[in-house]
C-alpha positions as CSV (number, residue, x, y, z in Angstrom):
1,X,165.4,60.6,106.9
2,X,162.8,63.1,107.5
3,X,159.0,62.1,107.2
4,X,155.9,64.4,107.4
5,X,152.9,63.6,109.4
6,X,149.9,65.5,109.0
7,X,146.9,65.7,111.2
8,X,143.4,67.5,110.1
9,X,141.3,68.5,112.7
10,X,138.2,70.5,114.0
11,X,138.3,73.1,115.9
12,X,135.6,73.5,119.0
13,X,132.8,70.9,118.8
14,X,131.7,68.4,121.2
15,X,130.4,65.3,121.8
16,X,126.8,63.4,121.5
17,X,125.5,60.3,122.0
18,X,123.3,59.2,118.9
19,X,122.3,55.8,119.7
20,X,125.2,53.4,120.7
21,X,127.6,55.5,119.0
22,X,129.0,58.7,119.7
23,X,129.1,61.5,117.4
24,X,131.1,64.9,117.1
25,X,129.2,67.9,116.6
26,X,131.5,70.9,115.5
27,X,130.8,74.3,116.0
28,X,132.8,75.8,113.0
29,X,132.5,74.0,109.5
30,X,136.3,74.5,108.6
31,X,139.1,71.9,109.0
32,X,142.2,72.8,110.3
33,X,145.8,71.1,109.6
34,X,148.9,71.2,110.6
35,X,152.6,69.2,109.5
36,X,154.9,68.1,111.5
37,X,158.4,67.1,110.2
38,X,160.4,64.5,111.9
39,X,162.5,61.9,112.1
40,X,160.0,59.8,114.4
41,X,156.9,59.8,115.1
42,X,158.0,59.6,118.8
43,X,159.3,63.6,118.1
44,X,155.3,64.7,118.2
45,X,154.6,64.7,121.9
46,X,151.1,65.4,123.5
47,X,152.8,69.1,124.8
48,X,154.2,69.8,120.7
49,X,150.4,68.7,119.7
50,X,148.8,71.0,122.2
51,X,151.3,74.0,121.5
52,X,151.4,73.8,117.9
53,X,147.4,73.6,117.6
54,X,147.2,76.4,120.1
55,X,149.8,78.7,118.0
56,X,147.8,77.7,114.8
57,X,144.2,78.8,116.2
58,X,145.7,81.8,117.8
59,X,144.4,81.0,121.4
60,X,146.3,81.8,124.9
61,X,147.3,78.1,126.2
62,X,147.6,79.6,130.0
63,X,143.7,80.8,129.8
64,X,142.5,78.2,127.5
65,X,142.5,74.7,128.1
66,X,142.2,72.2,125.1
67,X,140.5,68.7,125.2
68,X,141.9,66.2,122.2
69,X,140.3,63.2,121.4
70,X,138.6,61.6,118.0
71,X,136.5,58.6,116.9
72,X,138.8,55.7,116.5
73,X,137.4,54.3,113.0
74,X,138.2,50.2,113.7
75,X,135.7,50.4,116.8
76,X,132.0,49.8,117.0
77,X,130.2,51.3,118.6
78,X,132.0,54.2,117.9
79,X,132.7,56.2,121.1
80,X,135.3,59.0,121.4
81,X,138.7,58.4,123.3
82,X,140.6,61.0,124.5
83,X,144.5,61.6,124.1
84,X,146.1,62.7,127.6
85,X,149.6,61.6,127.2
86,X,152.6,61.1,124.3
87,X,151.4,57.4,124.3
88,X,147.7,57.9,123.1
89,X,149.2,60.7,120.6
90,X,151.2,57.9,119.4
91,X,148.1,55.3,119.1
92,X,146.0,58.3,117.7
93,X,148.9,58.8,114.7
94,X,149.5,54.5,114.1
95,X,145.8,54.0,114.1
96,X,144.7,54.0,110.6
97,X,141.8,51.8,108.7
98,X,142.1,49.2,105.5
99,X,143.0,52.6,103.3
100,X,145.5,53.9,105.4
101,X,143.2,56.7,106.5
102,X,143.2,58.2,110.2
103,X,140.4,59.4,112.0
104,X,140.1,63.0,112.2
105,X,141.4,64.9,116.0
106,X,139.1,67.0,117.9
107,X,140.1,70.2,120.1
108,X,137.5,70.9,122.4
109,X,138.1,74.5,123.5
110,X,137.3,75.1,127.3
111,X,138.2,78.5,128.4
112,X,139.2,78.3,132.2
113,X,137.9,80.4,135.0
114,X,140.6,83.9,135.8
115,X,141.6,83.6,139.4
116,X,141.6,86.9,140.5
């Protein structure tokens, strides 16, 4: 059986503290999505995340290095927790509210320094 997960995000934002909580502020209005069809949710992997959302955005993943993260919607205060390994994708796709709704990623774009 073959099941499709998709995952909305915004492109290059940040951050804020407002208060206790934490906001994202994005830079571009748009949101972006992309499907992934698998068997497993296991199959989407922090690398397959990272390389699919750098092939939709266009961007060079060796000079470019993206921060993922979102606002889990269960916790209050709401702070921002990052994803840094195929476990926290994993929590980031289960984690879903009363309606079955996910919270939304974030891909902080931080171009890295050339070594020349």
């Amino acid at each position: 059986m073959c099941l499709s997960t998709n995952i909305h995000f915004d492109y290059d934002g940040h951050y804020s503290k407002c208060g206790d909580d934490y906001e994202w502020i994005p830079t571009d209005a748009r949101l972006y999505a992309i499907s992934f069809r698998t068997s497993s949710l296991e199959e989407i992997t922090y690398s397959l995340l990272k390389e699919r959302i750098s092939m939709k955005m266009v961007i060079d993943p060796f000079t470019r290095r993206l921060n993922l993260g979102y606002i889990p919607l269960a916790v209050e205060p709401k702070r921002q927790s990052y994803i840094l390994d195929d476990e926290d994708v994993f929590v980031y796709q289960t984690s879903v509210d009363k309606e079955q709704r996910r919270s939304i990623l974030h891909v902080e774009d931080i171009q890295e320094l050339e070594i020349i």
